[in-house]
C-alpha positions as CSV (number, residue, x, y, z in Angstrom):
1,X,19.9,27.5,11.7
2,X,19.5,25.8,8.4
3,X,17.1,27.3,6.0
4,X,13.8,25.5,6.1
5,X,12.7,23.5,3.1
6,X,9.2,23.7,1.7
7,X,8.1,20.5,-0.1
8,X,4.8,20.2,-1.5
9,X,3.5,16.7,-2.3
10,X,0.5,16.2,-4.6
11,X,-1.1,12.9,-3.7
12,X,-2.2,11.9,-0.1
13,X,-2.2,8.4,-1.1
14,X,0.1,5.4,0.5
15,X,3.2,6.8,-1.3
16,X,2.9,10.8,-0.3
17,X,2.4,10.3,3.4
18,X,5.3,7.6,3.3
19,X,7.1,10.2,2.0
20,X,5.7,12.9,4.1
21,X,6.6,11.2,7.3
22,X,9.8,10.3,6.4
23,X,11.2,13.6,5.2
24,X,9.2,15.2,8.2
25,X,11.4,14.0,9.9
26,X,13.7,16.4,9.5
27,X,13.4,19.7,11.7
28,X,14.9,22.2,8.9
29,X,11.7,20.5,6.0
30,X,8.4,21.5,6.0
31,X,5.9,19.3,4.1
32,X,2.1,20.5,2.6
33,X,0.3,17.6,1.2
34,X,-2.8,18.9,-1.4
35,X,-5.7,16.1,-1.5
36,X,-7.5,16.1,-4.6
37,X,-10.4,14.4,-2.7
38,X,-12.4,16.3,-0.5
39,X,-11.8,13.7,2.6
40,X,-10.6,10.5,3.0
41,X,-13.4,7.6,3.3
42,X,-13.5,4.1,4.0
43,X,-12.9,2.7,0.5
44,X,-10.6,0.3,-1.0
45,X,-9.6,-3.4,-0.4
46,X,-6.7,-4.9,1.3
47,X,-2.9,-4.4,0.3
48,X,0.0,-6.4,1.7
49,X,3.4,-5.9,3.0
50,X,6.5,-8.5,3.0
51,X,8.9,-8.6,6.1
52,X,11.2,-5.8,4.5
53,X,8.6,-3.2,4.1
54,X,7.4,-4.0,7.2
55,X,10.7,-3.3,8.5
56,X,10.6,0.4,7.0
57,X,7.4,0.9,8.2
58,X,8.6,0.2,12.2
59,X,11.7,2.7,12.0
60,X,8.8,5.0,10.4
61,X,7.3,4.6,13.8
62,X,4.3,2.7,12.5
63,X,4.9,-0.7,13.9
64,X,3.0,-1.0,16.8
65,X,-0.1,0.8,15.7
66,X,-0.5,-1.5,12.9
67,X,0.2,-4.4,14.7
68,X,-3.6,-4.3,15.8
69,X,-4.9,-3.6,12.4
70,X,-3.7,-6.9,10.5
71,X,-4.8,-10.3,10.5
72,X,-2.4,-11.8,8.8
73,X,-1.7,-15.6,9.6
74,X,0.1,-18.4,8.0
75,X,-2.7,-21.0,9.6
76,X,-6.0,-19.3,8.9
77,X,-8.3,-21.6,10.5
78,X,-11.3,-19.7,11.0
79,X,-12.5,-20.8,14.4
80,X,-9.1,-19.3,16.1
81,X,-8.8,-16.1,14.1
82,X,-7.8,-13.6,16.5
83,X,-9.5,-11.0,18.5
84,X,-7.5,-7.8,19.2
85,X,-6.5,-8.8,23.0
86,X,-5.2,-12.2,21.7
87,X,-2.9,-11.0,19.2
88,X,-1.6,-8.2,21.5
89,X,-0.9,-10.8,23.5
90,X,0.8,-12.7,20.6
91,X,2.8,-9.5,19.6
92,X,4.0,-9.4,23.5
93,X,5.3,-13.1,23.2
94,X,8.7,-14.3,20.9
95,X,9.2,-17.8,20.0
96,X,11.9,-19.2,17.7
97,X,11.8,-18.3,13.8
98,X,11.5,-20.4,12.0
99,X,10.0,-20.9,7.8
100,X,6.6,-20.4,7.0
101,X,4.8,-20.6,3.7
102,X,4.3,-17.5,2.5
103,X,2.3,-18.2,-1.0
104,X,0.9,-21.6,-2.2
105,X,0.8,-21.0,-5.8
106,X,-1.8,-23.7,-7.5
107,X,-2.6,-24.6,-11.1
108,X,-6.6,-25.1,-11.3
109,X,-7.4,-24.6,-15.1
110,X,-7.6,-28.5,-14.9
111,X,-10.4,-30.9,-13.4
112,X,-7.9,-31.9,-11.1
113,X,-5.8,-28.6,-9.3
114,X,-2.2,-29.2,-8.8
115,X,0.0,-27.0,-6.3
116,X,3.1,-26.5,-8.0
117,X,5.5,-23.9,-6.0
118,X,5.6,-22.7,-2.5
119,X,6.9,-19.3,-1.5
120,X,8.6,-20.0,1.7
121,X,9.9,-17.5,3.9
122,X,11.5,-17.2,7.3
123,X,9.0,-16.4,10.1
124,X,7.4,-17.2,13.5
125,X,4.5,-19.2,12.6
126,X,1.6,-18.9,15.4
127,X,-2.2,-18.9,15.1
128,X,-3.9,-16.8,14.0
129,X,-1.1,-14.1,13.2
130,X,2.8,-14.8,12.9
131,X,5.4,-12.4,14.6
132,X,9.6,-12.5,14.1
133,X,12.3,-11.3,16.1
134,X,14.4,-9.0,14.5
135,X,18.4,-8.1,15.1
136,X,17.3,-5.3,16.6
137,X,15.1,-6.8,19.3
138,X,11.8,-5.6,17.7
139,X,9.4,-8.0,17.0
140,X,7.4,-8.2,13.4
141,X,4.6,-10.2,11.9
142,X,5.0,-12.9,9.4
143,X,5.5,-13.0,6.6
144,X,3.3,-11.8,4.6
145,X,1.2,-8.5,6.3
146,X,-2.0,-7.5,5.4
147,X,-4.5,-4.7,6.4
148,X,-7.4,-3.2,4.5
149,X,-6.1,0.3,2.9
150,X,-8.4,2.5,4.7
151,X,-7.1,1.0,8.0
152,X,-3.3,1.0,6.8
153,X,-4.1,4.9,5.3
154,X,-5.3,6.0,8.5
155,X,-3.0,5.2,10.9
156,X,-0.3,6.8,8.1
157,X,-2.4,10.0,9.1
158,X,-2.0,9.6,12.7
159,X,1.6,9.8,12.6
160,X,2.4,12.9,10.5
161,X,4.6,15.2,12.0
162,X,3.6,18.5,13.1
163,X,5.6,20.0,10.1
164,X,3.2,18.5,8.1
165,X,-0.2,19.9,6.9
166,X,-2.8,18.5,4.9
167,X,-4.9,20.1,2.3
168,X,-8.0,18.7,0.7
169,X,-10.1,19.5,-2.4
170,X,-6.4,20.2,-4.2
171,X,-6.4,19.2,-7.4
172,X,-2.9,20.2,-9.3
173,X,-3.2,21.8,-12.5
174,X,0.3,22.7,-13.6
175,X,3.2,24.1,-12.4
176,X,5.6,25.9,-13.7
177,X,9.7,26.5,-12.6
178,X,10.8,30.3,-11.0
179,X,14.0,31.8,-12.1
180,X,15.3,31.1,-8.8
181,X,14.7,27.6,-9.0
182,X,11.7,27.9,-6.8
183,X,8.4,25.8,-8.5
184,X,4.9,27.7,-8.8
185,X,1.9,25.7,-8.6
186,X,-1.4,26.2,-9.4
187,X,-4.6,24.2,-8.4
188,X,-8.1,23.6,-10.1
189,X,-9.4,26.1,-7.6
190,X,-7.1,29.3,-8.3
191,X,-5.2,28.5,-5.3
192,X,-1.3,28.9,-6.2
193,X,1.9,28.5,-3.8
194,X,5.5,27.8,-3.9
195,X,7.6,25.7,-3.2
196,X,11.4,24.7,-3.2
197,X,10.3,21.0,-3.7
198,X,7.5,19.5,-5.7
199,X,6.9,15.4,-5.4
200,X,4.0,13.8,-7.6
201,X,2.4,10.9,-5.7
202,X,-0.9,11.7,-7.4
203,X,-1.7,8.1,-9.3
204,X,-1.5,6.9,-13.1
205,X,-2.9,9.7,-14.1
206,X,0.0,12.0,-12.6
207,X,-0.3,15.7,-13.5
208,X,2.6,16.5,-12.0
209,X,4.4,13.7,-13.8
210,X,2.3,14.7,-17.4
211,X,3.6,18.4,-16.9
212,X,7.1,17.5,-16.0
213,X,6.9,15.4,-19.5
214,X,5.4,17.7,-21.5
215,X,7.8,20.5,-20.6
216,X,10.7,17.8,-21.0
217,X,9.1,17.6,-24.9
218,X,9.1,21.4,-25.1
219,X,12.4,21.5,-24.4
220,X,13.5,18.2,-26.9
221,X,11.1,20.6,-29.3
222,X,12.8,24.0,-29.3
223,X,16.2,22.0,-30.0
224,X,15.1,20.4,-33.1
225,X,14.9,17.1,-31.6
226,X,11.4,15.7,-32.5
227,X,11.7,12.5,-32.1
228,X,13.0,13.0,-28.0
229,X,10.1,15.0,-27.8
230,X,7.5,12.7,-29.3
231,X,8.7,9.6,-26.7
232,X,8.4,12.6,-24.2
233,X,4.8,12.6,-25.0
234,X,3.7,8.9,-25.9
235,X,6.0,8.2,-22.4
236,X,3.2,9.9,-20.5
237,X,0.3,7.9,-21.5
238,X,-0.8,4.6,-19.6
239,X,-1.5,1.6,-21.6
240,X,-3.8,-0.9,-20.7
241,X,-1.9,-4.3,-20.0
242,X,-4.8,-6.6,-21.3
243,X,-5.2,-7.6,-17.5
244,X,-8.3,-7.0,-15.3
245,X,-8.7,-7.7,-11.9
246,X,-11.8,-8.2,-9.4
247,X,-11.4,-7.4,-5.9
248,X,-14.3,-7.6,-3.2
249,X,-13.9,-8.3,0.7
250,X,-16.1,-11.2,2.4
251,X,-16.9,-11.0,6.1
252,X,-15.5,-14.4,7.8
253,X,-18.6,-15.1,9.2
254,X,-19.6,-15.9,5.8
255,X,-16.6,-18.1,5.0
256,X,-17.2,-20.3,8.1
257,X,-20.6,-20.5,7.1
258,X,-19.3,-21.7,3.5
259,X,-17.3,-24.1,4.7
260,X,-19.7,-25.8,6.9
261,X,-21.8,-26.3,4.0
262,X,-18.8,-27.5,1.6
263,X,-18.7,-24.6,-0.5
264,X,-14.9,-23.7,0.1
265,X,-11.8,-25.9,1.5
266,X,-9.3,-24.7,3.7
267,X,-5.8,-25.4,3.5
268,X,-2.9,-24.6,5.7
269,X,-1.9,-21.5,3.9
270,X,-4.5,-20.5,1.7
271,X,-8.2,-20.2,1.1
272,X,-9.3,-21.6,-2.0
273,X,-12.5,-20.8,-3.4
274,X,-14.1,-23.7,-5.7
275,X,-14.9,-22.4,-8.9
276,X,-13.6,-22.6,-12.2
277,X,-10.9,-20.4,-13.5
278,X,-10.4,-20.1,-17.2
279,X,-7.4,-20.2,-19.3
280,X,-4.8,-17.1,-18.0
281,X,-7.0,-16.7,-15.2
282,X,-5.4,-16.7,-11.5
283,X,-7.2,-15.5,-8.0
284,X,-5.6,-15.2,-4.3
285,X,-6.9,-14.8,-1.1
286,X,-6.0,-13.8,2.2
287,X,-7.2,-12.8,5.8
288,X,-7.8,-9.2,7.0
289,X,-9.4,-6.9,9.2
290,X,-11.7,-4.3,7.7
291,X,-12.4,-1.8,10.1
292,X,-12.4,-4.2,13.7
293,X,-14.4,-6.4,11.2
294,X,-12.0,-9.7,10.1
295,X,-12.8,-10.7,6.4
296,X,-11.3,-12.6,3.2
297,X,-10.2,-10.6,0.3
C-alpha cells in the first residue's frame, strides 16, 4: 500500500472543498480542512457557472444535486419560473441544442439605452431553466448557471469524502517547513499539526500565501538580493482596483409586483432595472434560488 498523504487546506471556501473533493478522491490522500469561521451560515449572494465549470462540477459528482438548486433560465418570464418538480421534470427531458443568449450587454449612460453585443452560446433553451446534452450522455443546464453561494457551498459539503474532515474556528497563523520536508502549522488557538501538503484557499487576505512570501523575501534577503525581496513583500499586498460593487438579492415576488406597476421591463434574456447609471457604471442581473426561495440578484 501506498503511503498515505496528509494535506491540509486552510480555507473552506468554494475553492478548498473543490479541491478537497477532488483530491479525496484518491484512496492513499487524506484531506483536513481548518475553517476560520466558527460555522458556516446562510450569507452571501449568487455566483455563476458557464457550461465548462459546470462540466467539472458533474464528474465531481455534483451534477444532479445542484440541478435542483439553480434557477437559471435564458427566458425569465416571471409567471413560469419553475417550481422544483417542474424543472426535475425538465432535467429528465432532452431536446435539440441549440444557441441561446447568454449575456445581453447594453449601453444606458444615455437617455436612450442601446444593446450593443450579445454573448451567445450553444444550449437547450426551455422555460424557465435550459439543459444540454453532452458527448457523454449527461445532461447540463444552460448556459449560464446560477445558485446562491450558501446553496452552491452546501451541497459542496454534502459530498466530501469520508477522508475528509472539517475543522472550524481554525485560523492559520504561520507555518513553518520540517527538515524532512514535512510543513508545521500553527493556528490562532495554539493548536499545531503537520502535514506533507499545505494548500491556501483562505481569501485576499491569504496567510498562508503572506507567509509563503515573506519567507520567499527572507530567502532573496540573506542572498543579498534586496530588490527580489522587496517585490516579495509589496507582491503580497492587495490593491484596491478603484472598482466597488453592490450586490443585494430581491425576492421575485417583488419583481412581478414591479413590473405590474411599470417599474422594471423584461426582456428575453435579461432583467433590466430602470434607473440611471453614471459614467463607468455597469449593473447585471440574473434569476436564482435563495434557499427554496427564487429571487433576482
Amino acid at each position: 500500500m501506498d503511503k498515505q498523504i496528509k494535506v491540509a487546506v486552510c480555507g473552506g471556501g468554494i475553492s478548498g472543498l473543490a479541491f478537497a473533493i477532488a483530491v479525496g478522491k484518491n484512496p492513499n490522500v487524506s484531506v483536513d480542512i481548518y475553517e476560520a469561521a466558527p460555522e458556516f451560515l446562510p450569507i452571501g449572494a449568487g455566483i455563476g457557472v458557464w457550461i465548462r465549470v459546470w462540466d467539472l462540477l458533474a464528474k465531481m459528482g455534483l451534477a444532479d444535486d445542484l440541478k435542483v438548486k439553480t434557477a437559471s433560465a435564458t427566458t425569465p418570464d416571471p409567471s413560469t419560473y419553475c417550481t422544483y418538480a417542474r424543472r426535475l421534470e425538465i432535467f429528465s427531458n432532452a431536446t435539440p441544442s441549440i444557441s441561446v443568449d447568454a449575456l445581453i450587454f447594453r449601453k444606458s449612460d444615455q437617455p436612450e439605452g442601446l444593446e450593443f453585443y450579445k454573448l451567445v452560446t450553444n444550449g437547450k433553451r426551455c422555460a424557465p431553466t435550459s439543459t444540454s446534452t453532452h458527448a457523454d450522455g449527461h445532461e447540463r443546464p444552460g448556459p449560464f448557471i446560477t445558485f446562491h453561494r450558501h446553496d452552491f457551498q452546501q451541497t459542496m459539503i454534502d459530498h466530501l469524502p469520508d477522508t475528509c474532515k472539517m475543522h472550524h474556528s481554525k485560523r492559520l497563523s504561520t507555518y513553518t517547513t520540517l527538515p524532512d520536508g514535512r510543513i508545521r502549522a500553527s493556528f490562532d488557538d495554539g493548536t499545531q499539526i503537520i502535514c506533507d501538503l499545505l494548500i491556501g484557499a483562505d481569501g485576499i487576505k491569504s496567510v498562508v500565501r503572506d507567509n509563503l512570501l515573506r519567507q520567499k523575501a527572507a530567502k532573496h534577503a540573506a542572498m543579498g538580493n534586496h530588490e527580489a525581496a522587496y517585490k516579495c513583500l509589496v507582491s503580497n499586498q492587495p490593491h484596491w482596483s478603484g472598482t466597488m460593487a453592490y450586490r443585494a438579492l430581491i425576492p421575485m415576488e417583488k419583481v412581478k409586483a414591479d413590473l405590474a406597476k411599470g417599474m422594471l421591463t423584461l426582456e428575453e434574456c435579461h432583467i433590466q432595472v430602470r434607473f440611471k447609471l453614471s459614467v463607468n457604471s455597469n449593473s447585471s442581473s440574473f434569476p436564482l434560488l435563495a434557499h427554496g426561495q427564487e429571487c433576482c440578484k
